[in-house]
C-alpha positions, 0 to 999 in steps of 0.5 A, a space after each residue: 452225717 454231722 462230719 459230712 454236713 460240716 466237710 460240705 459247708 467247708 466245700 462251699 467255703 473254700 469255693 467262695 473264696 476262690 470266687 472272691 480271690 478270681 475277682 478281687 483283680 478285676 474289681 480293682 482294675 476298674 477302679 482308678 488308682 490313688 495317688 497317695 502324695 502329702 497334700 495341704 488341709 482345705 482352706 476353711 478360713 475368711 474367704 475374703 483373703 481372695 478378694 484383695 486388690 490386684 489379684 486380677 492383674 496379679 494372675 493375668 486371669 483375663 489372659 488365662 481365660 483367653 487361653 482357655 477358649 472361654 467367651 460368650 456362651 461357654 460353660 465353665 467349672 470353678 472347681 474349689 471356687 472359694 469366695 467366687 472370686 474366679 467365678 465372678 469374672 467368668 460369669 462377666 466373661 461368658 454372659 447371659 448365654 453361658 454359664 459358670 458352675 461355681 463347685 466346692 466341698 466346702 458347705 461355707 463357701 457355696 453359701 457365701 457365694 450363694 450370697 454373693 450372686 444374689 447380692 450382686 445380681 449374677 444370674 448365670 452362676 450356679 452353685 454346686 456341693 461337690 465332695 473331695 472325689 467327685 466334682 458332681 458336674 453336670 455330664 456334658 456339660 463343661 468346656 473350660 475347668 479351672 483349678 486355682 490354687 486347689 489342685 495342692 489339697 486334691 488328696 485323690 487326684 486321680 478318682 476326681 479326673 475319672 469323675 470330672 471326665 463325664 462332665 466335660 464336652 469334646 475339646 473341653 479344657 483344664 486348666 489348673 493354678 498352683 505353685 511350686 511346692 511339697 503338697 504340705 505348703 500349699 504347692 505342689 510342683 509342676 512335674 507331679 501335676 503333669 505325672 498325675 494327669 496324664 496317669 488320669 488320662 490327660 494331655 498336656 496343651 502348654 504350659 505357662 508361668 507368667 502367672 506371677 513374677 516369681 516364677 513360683 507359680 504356673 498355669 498348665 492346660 489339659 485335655 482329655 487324650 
């Protein structure tokens, strides 16, 4: 009796099992895949190193907000927005009809910008404690992204876009800075960017390097395919 009890509970085992091995593909297939690659540590110093003179013109940004479809009324994500530097300008941009999401996965950075609106009287920002997966967006709610000088610290790049995609509206576009590197010297070159966001599912619009002189930097604009 004893023996049968054990070869039935051994039965249901096995069965189990083979459940669990049939579905493990199809668990995995719907989950987007990682793209593992170096990447740099999140910067969590002074965030007034975003703040120096010259930067506006340095990065061209009103050009690159042109190039983005931001105006009167967009609404935009900030994603990794530091000190709220780049947030700022697209809150002067988008006015009182529109909105700026200003997101980090910093706690420090939201808090300083936080800070900044209230202290400077921005009242079409808002912030927004993301995590390093999920950008934790409104859905439908976004139609210009901007990645400045963050994509480089992005270790799952792929599970963000996955996660960035409900967020965005029809026609929406991302924009990502950064400049040429191995992923460890806060960098990354182009061609893996553009690798990586079209195995997320994204087109790539143009692409541009007038951000600095250098040729060092770029600007490249997606959207959803």
């Amino acid at each position: 009796m004893k023996q049968r009890v054990r070869l039935a509970k051994s039965l249901v085992v096995a069965v189990l099992y083979g459940l669990l091995f049939i579905a493990a593909p199809q668990i995995a297939s719907s989950q987007p895949a990682q793209t593992q690659r170096p990447t740099s540590t999140p910067y969590t110093g002074d965030l007034s190193i975003f703040e120096k003179p010259g930067r506006d013109e340095r990065l061209q940004i009103q050009r690159v907000m042109d190039l983005l479809g931001i105006k009167s009324g967009s609404s935009v994500a900030d994603i990794g927005a530091g000190s709220g530097w780049f947030s700022i300008r697209a809150a002067a941009r988008v006015g009182a009809s529109g909105v700026v999401y200003a997101q980090d996965i910093n706690p420090d950075a939201v808090q300083y910008i936080e800070h900044r609106i209230h202290k400077e009287k921005v009242s079409n920002v808002r912030t927004v404690l993301g995590s390093p997966d999920d950008p934790k967006l409104p859905p439908e709610s976004i139609d210009a992204v901007l990645l400045l000088k963050v994509y480089h610290e992005i270790v799952h790049p792929l599970v963000l876009m996955a996660n960035l995609k409900p967020s965005l509206r029809p026609g929406a576009k991302v924009g990502i800075i950064d400049r040429n590197g191995n992923g460890t010297d806060h960098g990354l070159n182009s061609d893996v960017v553009k690798r990586e966001m079209a195995e997320a599912g994204f087109k790539l619009l143009s692409s541009y390097d007038f951000i600095k002189a250098d040729g060092q930097d770029y600007f490249l604009v997606f959207a959803v395919r």
